[in-house]
C-alpha positions as CSV (number, residue, x, y, z in Angstrom):
1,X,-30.7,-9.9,-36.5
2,X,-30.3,-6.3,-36.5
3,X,-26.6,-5.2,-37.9
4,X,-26.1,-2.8,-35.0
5,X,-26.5,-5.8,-32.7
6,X,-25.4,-4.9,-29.0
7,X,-22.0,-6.8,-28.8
8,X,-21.8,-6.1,-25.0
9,X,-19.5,-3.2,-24.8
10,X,-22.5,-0.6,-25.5
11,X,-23.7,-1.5,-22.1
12,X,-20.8,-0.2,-20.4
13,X,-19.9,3.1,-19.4
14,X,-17.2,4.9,-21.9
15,X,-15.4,5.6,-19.3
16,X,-15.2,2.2,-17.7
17,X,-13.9,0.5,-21.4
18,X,-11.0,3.1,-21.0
19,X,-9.7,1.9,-17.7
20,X,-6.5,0.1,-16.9
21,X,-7.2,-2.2,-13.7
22,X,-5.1,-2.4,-11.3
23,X,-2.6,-5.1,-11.1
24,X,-1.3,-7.3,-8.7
25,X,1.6,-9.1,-8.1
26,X,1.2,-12.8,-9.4
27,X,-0.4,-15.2,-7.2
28,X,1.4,-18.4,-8.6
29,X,0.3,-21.6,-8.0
30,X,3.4,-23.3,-8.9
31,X,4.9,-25.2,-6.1
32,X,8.5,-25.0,-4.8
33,X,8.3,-21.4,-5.4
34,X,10.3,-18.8,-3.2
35,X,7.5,-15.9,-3.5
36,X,9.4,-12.6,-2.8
37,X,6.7,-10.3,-5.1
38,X,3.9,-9.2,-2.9
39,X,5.5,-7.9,0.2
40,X,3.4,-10.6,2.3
41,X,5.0,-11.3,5.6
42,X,7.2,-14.5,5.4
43,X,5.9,-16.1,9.0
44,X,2.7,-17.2,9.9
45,X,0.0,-15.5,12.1
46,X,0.1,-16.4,16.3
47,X,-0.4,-19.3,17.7
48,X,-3.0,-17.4,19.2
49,X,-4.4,-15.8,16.3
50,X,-4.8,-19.1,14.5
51,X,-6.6,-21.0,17.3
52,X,-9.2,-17.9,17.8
53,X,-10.1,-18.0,14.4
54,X,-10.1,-22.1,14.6
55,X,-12.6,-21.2,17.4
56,X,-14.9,-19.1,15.8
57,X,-15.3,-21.4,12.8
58,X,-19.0,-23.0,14.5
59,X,-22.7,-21.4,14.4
60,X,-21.8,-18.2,14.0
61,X,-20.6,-18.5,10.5
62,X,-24.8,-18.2,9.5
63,X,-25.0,-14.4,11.1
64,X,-23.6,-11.3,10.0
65,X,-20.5,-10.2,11.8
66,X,-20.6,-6.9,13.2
67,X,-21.8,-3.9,11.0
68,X,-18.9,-1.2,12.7
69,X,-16.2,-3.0,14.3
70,X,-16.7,-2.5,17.7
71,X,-14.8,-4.4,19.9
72,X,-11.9,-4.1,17.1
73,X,-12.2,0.1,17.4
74,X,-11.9,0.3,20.9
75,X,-9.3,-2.3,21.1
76,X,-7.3,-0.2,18.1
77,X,-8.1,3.3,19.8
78,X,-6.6,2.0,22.7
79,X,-3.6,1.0,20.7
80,X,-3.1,4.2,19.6
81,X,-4.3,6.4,22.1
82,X,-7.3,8.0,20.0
83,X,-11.2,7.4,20.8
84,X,-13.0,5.1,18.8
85,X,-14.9,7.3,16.8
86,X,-11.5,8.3,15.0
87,X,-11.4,4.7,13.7
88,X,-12.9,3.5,10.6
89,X,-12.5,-0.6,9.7
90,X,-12.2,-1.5,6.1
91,X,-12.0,-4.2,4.0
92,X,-8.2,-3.9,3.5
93,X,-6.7,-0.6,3.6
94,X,-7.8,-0.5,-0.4
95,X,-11.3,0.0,0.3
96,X,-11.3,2.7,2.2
97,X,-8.8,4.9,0.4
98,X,-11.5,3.3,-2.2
99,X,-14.3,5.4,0.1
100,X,-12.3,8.3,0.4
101,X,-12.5,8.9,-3.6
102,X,-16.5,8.8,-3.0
103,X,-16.2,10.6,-0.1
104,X,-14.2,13.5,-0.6
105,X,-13.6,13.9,-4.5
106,X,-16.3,15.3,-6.6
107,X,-16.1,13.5,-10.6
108,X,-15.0,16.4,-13.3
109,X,-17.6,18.4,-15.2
110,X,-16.5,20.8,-17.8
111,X,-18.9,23.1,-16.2
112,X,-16.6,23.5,-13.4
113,X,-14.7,27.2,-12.2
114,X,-11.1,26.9,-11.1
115,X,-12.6,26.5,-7.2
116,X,-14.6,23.6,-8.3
117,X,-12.0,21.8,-10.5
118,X,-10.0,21.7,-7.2
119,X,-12.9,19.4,-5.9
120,X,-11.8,17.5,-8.3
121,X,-8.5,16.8,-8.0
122,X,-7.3,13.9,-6.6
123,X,-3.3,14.2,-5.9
124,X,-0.1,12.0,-5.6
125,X,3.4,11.4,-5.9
126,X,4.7,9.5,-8.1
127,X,6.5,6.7,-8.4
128,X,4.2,5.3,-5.8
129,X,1.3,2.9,-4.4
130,X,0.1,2.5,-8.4
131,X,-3.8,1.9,-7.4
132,X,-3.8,5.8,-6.8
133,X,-4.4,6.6,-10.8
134,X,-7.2,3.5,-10.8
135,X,-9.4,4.8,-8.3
136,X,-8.9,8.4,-9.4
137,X,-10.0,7.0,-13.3
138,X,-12.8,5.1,-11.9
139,X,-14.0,8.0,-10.3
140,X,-13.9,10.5,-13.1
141,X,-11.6,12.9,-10.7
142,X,-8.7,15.1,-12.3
143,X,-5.1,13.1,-11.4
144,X,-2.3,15.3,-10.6
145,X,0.8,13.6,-10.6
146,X,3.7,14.8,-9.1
147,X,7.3,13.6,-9.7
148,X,9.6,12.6,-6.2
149,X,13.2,14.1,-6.6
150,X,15.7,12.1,-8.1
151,X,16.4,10.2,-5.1
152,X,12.7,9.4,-4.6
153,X,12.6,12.2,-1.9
154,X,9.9,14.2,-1.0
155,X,10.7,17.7,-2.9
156,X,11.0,20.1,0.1
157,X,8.0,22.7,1.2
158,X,9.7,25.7,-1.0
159,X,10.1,23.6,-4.3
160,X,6.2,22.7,-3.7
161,X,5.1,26.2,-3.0
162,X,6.7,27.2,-5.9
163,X,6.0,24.0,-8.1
164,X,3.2,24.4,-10.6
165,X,2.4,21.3,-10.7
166,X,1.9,21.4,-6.9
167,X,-2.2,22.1,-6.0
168,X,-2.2,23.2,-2.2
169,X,-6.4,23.2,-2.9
170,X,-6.3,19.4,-4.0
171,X,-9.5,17.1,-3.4
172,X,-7.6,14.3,-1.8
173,X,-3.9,13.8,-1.3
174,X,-2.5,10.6,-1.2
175,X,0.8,10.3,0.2
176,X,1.9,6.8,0.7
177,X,4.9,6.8,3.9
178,X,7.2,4.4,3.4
179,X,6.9,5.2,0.0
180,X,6.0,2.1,-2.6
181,X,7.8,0.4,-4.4
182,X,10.8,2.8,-3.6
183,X,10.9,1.7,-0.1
184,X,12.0,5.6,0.9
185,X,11.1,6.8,4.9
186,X,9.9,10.1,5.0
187,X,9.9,12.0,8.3
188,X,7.1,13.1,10.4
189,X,8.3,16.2,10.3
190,X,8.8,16.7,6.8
191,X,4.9,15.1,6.7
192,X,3.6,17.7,8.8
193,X,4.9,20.7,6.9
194,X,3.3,18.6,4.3
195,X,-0.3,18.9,5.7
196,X,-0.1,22.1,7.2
197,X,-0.2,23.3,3.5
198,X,-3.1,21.5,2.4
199,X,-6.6,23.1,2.0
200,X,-8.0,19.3,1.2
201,X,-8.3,15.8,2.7
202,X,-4.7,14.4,3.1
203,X,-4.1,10.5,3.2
204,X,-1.0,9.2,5.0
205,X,-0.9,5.0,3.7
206,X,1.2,3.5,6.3
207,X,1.1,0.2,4.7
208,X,5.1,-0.1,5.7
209,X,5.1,2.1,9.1
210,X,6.1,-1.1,11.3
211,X,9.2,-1.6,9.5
212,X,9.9,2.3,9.6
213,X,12.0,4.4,11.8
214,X,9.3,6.7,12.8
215,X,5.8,7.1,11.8
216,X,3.2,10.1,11.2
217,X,0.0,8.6,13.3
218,X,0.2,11.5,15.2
219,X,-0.7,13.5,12.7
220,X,-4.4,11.7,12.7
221,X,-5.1,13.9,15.8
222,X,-3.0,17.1,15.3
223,X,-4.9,18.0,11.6
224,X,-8.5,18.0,10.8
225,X,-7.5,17.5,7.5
226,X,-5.7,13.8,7.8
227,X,-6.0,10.4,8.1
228,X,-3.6,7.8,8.3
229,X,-4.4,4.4,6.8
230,X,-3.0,1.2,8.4
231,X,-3.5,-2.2,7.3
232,X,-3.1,-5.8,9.2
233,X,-2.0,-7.8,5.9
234,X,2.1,-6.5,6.2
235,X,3.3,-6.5,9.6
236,X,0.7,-8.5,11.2
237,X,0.3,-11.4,8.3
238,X,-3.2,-11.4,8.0
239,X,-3.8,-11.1,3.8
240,X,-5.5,-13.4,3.8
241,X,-8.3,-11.8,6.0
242,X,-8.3,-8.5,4.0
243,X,-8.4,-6.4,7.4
244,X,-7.5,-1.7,7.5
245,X,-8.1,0.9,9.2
246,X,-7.8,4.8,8.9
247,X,-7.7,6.8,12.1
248,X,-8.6,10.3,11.7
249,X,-11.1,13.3,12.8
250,X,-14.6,11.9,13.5
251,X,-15.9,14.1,10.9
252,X,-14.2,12.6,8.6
253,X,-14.8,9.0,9.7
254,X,-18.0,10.1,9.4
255,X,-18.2,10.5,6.3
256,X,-16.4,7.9,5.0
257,X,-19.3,5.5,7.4
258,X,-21.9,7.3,5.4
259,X,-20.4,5.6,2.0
260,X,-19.1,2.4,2.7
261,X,-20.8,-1.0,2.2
262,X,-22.4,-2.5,5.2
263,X,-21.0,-5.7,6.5
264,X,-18.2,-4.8,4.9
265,X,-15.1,-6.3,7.1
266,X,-15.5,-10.3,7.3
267,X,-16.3,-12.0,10.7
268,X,-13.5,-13.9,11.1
269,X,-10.9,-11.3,9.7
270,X,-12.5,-9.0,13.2
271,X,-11.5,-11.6,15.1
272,X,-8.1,-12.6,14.0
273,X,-7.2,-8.9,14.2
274,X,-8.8,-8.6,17.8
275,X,-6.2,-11.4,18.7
276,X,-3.6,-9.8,17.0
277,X,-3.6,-7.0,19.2
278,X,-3.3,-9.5,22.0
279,X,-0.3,-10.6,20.8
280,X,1.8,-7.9,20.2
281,X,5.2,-9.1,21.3
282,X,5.7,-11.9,19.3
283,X,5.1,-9.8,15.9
284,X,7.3,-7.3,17.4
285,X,10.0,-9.9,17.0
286,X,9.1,-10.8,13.5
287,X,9.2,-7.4,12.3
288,X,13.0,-6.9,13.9
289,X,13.7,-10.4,12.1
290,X,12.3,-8.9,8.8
291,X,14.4,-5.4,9.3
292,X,17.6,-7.3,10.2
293,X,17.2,-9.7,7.0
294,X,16.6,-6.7,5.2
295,X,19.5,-4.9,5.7
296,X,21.8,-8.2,5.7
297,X,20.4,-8.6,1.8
298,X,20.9,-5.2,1.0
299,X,24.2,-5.4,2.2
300,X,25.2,-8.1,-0.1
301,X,23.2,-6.9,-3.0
302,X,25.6,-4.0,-3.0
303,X,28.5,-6.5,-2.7
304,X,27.2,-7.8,-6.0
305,X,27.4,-4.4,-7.5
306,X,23.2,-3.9,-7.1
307,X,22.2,-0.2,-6.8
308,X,19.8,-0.6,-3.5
309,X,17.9,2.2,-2.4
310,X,17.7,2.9,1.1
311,X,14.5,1.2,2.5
312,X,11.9,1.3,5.3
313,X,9.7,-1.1,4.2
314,X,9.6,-4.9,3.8
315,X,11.1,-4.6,0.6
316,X,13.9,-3.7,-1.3
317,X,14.2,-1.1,-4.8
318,X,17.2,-2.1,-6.7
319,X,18.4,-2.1,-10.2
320,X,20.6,-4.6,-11.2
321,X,24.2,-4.6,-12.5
322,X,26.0,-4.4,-16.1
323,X,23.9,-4.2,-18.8
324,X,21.6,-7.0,-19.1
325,X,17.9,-5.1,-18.4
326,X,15.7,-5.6,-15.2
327,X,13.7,-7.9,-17.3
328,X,16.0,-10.6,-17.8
329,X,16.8,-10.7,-14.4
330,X,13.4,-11.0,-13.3
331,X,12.9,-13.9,-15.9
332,X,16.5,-15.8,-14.7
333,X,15.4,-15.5,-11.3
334,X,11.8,-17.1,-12.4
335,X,13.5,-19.6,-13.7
336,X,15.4,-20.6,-10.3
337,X,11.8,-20.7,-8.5
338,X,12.3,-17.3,-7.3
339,X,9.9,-15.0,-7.8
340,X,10.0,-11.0,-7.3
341,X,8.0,-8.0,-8.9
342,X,8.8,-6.4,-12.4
343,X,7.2,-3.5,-13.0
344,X,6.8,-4.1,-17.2
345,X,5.1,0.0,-18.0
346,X,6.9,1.6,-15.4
347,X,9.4,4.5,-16.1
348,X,11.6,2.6,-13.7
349,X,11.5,-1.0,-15.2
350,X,15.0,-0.9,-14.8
351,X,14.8,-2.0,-11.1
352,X,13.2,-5.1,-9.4
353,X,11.4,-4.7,-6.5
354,X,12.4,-7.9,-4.2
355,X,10.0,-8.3,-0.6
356,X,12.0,-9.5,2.4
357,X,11.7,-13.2,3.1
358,X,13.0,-15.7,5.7
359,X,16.6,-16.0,6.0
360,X,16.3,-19.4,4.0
361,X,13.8,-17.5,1.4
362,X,17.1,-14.8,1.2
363,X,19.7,-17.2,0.5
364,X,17.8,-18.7,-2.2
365,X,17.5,-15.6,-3.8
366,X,20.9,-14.9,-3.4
367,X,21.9,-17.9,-4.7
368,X,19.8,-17.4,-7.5
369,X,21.1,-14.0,-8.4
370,X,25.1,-14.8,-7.6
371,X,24.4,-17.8,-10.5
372,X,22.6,-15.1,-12.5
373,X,25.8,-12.8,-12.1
374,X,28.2,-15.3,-13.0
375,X,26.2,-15.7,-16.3
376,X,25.1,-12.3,-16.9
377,X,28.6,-10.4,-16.2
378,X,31.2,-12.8,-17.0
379,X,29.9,-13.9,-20.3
């Protein structure tokens, strides 16, 4: 055997054994669990949802779904006023901000004038959605990382203008509205003033809008420049099905058609979300349930002596009291079945990111952490 034998590695691509893969919150098979780590909606899917997809479970499972969506973009232009060709369905929102990196974002050469570098550049706040700096390393792109104010705000349109770190010429701009995992609401009008200064594509992930006070989707029609990303997994409790969409200018859609896989949303995740749009009222009352619990928890969190940041999402931001660290807490909570999201390399592991649950899932956790106080700040 030859001593420079290929151990495997030599086959990959440099800049592949660098990355850092994205991680997601841990899908425990543990039973008796209360699972409060992966913002997934704590009620089922629609009676109606569920027997459609029971339904659709026969002969067609042998043929390919359809190749573009159809029925589903009309049916979602029509739920947001826009035609269908300003709709693109993906295989969860992930994959097409996934396209968008292809699409729009040109990988780095050190050939490359100023202009050019700019085509390069692939832009975001941070702390946010942390697949962002993944799919601008897989792509070779140039990440420019911008830090929120101290409050997680957006920094106002002056402070970007005359922030150097700011790139108004940026490739792609992701901006994620409610903001992850800070749970922070941004306004439509701050968002707009936000667009109006970019020269490149501008990305508005809505994951979270549904449990917002407002929302930017009409923004998808007012720039040329934007698309908002929405996904079925939060509000409408479809995971499972791996079902977004972005709504946009067609030329953008376009484009993003032109890259993406075919076949590449499943037949039976189109029809669950077809009949999710037929059954809008009754996740209209889960989100309200979801928002109510919400602020109930936060509410007593505070009572506990939690810092809780404000929150828009399905989630809450907080950083525990005394001074036992975030990572305790997250490990005494474990061990009480309940189970939330600890973010170990983050400049902000002092906070635990807890997703909103059933009432009963809530008063578990509380439980859990009012034990976990007695312990922790009376010892």
């Amino acid at each position: 055997m030859s001593k420079h034998a290929n151990t495997g590695s030599d086959w990959v691509r440099p800049l592949v054994q660098r990355l850092r893969p994205y991680e997601p919150g841990e899908q425990s098979k543990e039973k008796g669990l209360v699972k409060l780590n992966t913002n997934e909606n704590p009620y089922p899917p629609s009676d109606r949802v569920l027997k459609a997809m029971k339904a659709a479970v026969d002969d067609r499972l042998r043929l390919y779904p359809d190749p573009c969506c159809h029925s589903l973009k009309e049916a979602l232009a029509g739920f947001h006023g826009v035609q269908s060709e300003q709709i693109i369905v993906g295989n969860g929102s992930d994959e097409l901000l996934a396209l968008a990196t292809r699409a729009f974002v040109e990988p780095q050469s050190s050939r490359q004038g100023h202009v050019q570098k700019n085509r390069s550049v692939i832009q975001y706040f941070v702390p946010s959605y942390s697949l962002y700096p993944v799919l601008s390393e897989i792509h070779g792109a140039i990440r420019n990382e911008v830090p929120l104010t101290k409050d997680f705000a957006i920094p106002s349109a002056r402070k970007l203008k005359s922030e150097s770190r700011w790139n108004n010429g940026a490739a792609l701009t992701y901006v994620t509205t409610p903001n992850a995992p800070t749970g922070r609401g941004y306004t439509s009008r701050e968002l707009r003033s936000l667009c109006r200064g970019q020269q490149g594509v501008v990305i508005l992930d809505e994951a979270y809008a549904d449990f917002a006070e407002e929302n930017a989707m009409s923004l998808a029609s007012d720039f040329k420049n934007v698309l908002v990303s929405r996904t079925f997994s939060k509000s409408y409790a479809l995971c499972f099905q791996r079902i977004g969409y972005f709504v946009g200018h067609p030329s953008l859609v376009r484009a993003l058609d032109c890259v993406r896989d075919s076949y590449n949303v499943n037949g039976l995740g189109q029809v669950a979300a077809l009949e999710t749009l037929k059954s809008l009222s009754y996740y209209r009352k889960n989100i309200t349930r979801i928002i109510k619990t919400r602020d109930t928890f936060a509410l007593r969190l505070r009572s506990l002596g939690f810092d809780v940041l404000p929150s828009q999402a399905n989630f809450l931001f907080v950083k525990p009291p005394g001074s036992v660290d975030a990572k305790t807490w997250f490990e005494g909570l474990r061990e009480r079945k309940v189970l939330v999201r600890w973010f170990a390399d983050s400049p902000h592991s002092d906070r635990l990111r807890i997703t909103i649950g059933t009432r009963d899932n809530m008063r578990q956790c509380m439980n859990a952490l009012q034990t976990l106080c007695s312990q922790f700040l009376c010892s």
